[in-house]
C-alpha positions as CSV (number, residue, x, y, z in Angstrom):
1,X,0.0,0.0,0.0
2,X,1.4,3.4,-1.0
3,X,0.2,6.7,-0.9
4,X,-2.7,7.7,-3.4
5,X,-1.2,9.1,-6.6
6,X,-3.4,13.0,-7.4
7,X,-3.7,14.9,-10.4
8,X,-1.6,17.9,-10.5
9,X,-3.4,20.4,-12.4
10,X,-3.0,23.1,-9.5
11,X,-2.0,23.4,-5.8
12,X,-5.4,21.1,-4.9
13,X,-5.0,17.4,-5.5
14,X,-7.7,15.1,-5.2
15,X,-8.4,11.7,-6.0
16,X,-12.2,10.0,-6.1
17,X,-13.2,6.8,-4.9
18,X,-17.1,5.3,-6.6
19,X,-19.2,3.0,-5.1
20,X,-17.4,0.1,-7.3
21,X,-14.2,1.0,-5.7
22,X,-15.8,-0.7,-2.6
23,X,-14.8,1.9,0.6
24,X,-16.5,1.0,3.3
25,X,-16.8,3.4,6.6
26,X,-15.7,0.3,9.3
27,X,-17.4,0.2,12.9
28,X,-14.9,2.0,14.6
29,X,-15.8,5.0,12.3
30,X,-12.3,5.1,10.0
31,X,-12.7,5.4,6.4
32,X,-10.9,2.2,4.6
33,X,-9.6,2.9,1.3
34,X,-8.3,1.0,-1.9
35,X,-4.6,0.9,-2.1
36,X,-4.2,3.3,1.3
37,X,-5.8,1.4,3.7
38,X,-7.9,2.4,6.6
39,X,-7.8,6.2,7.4
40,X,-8.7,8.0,10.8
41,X,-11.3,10.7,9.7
42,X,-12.5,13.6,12.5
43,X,-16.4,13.4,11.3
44,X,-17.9,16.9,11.6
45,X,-21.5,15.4,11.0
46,X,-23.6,12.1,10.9
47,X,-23.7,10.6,7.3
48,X,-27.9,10.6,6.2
49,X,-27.5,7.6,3.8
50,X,-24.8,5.1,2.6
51,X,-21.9,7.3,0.6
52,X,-21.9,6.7,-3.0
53,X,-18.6,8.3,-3.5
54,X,-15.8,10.1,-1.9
55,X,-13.6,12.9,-2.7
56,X,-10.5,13.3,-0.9
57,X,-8.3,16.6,-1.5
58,X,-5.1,17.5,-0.3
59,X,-4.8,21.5,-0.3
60,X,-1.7,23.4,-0.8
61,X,-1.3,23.4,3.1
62,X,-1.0,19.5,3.2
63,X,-4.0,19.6,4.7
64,X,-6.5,16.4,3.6
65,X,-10.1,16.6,3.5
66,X,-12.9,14.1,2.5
67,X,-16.2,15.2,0.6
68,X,-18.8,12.4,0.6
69,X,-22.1,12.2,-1.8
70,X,-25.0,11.5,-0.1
71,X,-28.5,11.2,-1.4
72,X,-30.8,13.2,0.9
73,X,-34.3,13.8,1.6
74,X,-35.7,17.4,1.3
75,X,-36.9,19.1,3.6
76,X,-38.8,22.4,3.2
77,X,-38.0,25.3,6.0
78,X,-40.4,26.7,8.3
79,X,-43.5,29.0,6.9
80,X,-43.0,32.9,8.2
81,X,-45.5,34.9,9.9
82,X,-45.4,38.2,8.2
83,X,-47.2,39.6,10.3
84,X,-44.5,39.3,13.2
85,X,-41.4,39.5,11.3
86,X,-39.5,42.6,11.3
87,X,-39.4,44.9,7.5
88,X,-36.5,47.0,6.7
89,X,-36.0,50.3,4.4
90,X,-33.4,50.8,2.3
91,X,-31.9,54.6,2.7
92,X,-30.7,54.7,-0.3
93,X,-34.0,55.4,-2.4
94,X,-34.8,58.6,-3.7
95,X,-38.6,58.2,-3.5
């Protein structure tokens, strides 16, 4: 196993992983990948659904981050009441 080879188009690298690569997120929560192996990932959120790909993306810091696609549900926001909502002018009109 061997560090992932990235494109270098610019000072961001990234390399994708599909669903057909087969990287599964393991019980103890790492991210194991093809060819790298299994990778300690801080999560800043819950997953919704199963990923169906990943992104990872070394910037020109060193830094890597991982971008998952998830499929979600929608959901719509709250409805306003006009009536107790605050309404601002804009100053800048003439008339």
């Amino acid at each position: 196993m061997g560090p992932p080879r990235f494109k270098r188009k610019s000072s961001r690298q990234a390399v994708r992983f599909t669903k057909a690569a087969r990287f599964p997120i393991t019980d103890d929560r790492r991210l194991r990948l093809p060819k790298i192996g299994d990778v300690e990932v801080r999560w800043s959120r819950t997953l919704p659904s199963d990923p169906s790909s990943v992104t990872v993306i070394r910037d020109a810091a060193g830094r890597f981050f991982a971008s998952f696609v998830v499929e979600a549900e929608d959901e719509p926001l709250p409805e306003l009441d006009w009536d107790e909502t605050d309404t601002g002018i804009d100053l800048g009109l003439s008339s």
